[in-house]
C-alpha positions in Angstrom: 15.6 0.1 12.4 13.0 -2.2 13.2 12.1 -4.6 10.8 10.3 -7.8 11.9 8.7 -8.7 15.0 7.7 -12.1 16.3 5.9 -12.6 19.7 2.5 -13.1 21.4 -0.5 -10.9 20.0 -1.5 -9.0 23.4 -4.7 -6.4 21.7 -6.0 -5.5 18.4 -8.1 -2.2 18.3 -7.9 -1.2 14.9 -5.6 0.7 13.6 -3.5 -0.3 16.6 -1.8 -3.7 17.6 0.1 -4.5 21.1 2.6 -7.5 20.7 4.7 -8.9 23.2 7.7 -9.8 22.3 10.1 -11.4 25.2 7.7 -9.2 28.1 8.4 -6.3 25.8 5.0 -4.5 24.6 5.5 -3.1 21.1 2.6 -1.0 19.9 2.4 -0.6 16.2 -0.4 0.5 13.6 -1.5 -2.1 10.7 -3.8 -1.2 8.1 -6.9 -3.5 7.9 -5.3 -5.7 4.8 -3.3 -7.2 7.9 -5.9 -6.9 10.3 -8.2 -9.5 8.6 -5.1 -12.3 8.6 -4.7 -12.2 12.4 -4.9 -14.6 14.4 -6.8 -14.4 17.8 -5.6 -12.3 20.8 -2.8 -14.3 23.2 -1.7 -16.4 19.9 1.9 -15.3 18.4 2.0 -14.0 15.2 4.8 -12.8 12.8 4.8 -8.9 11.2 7.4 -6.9 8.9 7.6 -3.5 10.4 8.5 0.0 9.5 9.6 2.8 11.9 8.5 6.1 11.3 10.7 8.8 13.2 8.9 12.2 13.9 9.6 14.9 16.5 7.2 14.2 18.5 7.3 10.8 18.4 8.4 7.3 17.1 5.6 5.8 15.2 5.8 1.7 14.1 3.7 0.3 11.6 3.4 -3.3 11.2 2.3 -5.5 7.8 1.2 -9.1 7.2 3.2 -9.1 3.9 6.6 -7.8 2.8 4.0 -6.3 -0.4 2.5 -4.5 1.9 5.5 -3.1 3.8 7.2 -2.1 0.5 3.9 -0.4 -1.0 4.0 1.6 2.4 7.4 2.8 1.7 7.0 3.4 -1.9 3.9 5.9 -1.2 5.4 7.9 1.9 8.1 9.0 -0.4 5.2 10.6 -2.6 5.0 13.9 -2.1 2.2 15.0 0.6 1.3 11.5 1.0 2.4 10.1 5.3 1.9 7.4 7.3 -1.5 8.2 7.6 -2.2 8.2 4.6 -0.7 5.4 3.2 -2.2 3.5 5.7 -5.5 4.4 5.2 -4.9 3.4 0.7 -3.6 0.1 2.0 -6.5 -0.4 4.7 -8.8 0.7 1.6 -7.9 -1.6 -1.6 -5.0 -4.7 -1.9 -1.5 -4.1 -3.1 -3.0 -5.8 -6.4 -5.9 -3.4 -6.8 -3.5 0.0 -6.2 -1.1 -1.4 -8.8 -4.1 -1.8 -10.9 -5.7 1.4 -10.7 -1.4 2.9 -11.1 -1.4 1.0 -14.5 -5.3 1.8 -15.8 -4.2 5.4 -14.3 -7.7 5.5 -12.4 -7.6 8.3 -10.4 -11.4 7.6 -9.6 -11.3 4.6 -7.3 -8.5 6.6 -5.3 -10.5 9.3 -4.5 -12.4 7.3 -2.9 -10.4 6.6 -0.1 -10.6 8.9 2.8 -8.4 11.6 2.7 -7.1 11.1 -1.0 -8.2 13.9 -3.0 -8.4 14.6 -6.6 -4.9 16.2 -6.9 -3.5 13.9 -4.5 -4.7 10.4 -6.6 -3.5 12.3 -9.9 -0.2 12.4 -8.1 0.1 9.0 -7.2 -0.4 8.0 -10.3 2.3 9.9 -11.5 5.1 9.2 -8.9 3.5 5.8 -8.7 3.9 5.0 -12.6 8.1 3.3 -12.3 7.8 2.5 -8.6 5.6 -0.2 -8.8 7.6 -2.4 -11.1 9.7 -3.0 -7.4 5.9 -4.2 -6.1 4.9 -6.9 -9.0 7.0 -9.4 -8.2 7.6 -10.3 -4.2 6.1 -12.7 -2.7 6.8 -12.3 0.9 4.4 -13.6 2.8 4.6 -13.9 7.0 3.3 -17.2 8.6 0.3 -15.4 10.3 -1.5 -17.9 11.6 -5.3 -18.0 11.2 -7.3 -17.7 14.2 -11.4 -17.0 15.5 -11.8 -13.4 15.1 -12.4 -11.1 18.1 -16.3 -11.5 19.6 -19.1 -9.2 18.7 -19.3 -7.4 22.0 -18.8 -3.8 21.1 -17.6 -4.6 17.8 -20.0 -1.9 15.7 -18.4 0.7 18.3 -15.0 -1.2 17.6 -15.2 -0.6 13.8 -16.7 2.9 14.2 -13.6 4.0 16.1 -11.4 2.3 13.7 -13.3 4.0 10.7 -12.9 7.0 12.4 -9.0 6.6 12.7 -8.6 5.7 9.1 -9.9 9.3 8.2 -13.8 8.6 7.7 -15.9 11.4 9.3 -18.7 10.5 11.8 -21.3 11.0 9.5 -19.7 9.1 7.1 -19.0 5.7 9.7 -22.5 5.7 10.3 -23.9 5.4 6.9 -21.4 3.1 5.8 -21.9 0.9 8.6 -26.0 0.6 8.1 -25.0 -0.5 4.7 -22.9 -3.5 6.2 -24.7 -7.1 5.5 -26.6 -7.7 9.0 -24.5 -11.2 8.9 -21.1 -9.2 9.7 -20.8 -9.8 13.7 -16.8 -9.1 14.0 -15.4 -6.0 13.9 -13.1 -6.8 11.0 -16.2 -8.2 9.2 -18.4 -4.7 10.3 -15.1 -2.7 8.6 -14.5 -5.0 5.7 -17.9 -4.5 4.9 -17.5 -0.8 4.9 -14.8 -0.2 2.9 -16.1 -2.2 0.7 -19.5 0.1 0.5 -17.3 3.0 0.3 -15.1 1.7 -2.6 -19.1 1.2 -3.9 -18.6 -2.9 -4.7 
């Protein structure tokens, strides 16, 4: 297993990362939580990881905070809920805000995250309800170093395609993206700015 990985930042195209670590290229997925602490391409930066084995292929996803990784692996053991998934809730809200909707048991501000249904949010805050007492208290935090953000070239087509990833349909990237304040230039800024129209803030 595959837990930590230290090394030079090679590409960030949300939902995907490329770090080189010793002239080894590790690609991993990160949901946007970590994707707003990174540093600048070509500086190193330090990630908890998880491996995800399938048949087809060996998926690893990478977190700026050990919160984050254990949230991951709390909600992939919920039932119908993958990587995928749980990677689009974490890329969606903060560890803090999911274990705040868990313990107000508000399935509405689940369902709005792409992908997350009605029966699926009531299920998560079922299964959800004892596991988060192992989330309240870590602290965890990498050394991610902070960094100038990627330029604006391309970045609305950056953020659509990373919208897109996280399970928002076309349609949907579009109008969430118009409602983005006209100051957002980065893509992070262009995706932060849509998550937060589609959690309606």
């Amino acid at each position: 297993m595959i837990g930590f990985l230290r090394g030079r930042l090679t590409a960030k195209h949300p939902p995907q990362l490329l770090i080189d670590v010793g002239g080894v290229g590790y690609e991993v997925e990160a949901p946007m939580s970590t994707f707003y602490g990174l540093p600048a391409t070509g500086t190193d930066v330090s990630l908890f990881t998880h491996l995800v084995v399938r048949e087809d292929a060996h998926v690893l996803f990478a977190f700026g905070t050990e919160r984050e990784r254990r949230l991951f692996r709390e909600l992939i053991k919920v039932s119908n809920v993958g990587p995928k998934l749980a990677l689009a809730l974490l890329s969606g809200m903060s560890v803090d805000n999911f274990l705040l909707c868990i313990e107000a048991q508000d399935a509405d501000t689940l369902v709005r995250i792409p992908g997350v249904g009605r029966k699926t949010a009531e299920r998560l805050l079922i299964e959800m309800r004892d596991r988060i007492k192992n989330l309240g208290g870590l602290a965890g935090a990498v050394p991610v170093a902070e960094g100038s953000l990627a330029p604006a070239n391309g970045a609305q087509a950056e953020a659509f395609s990373a919208l897109v990833a996280l399970g928002y349909k076309p349609a949907e990237v579009t109008r969430l993206l118009k409602a983005v304040d006209p100051a957002a230039q980065t893509t992070e800024e262009l995706i932060r700015g849509a998550l937060q129209a589609a959690a309606g803030k």
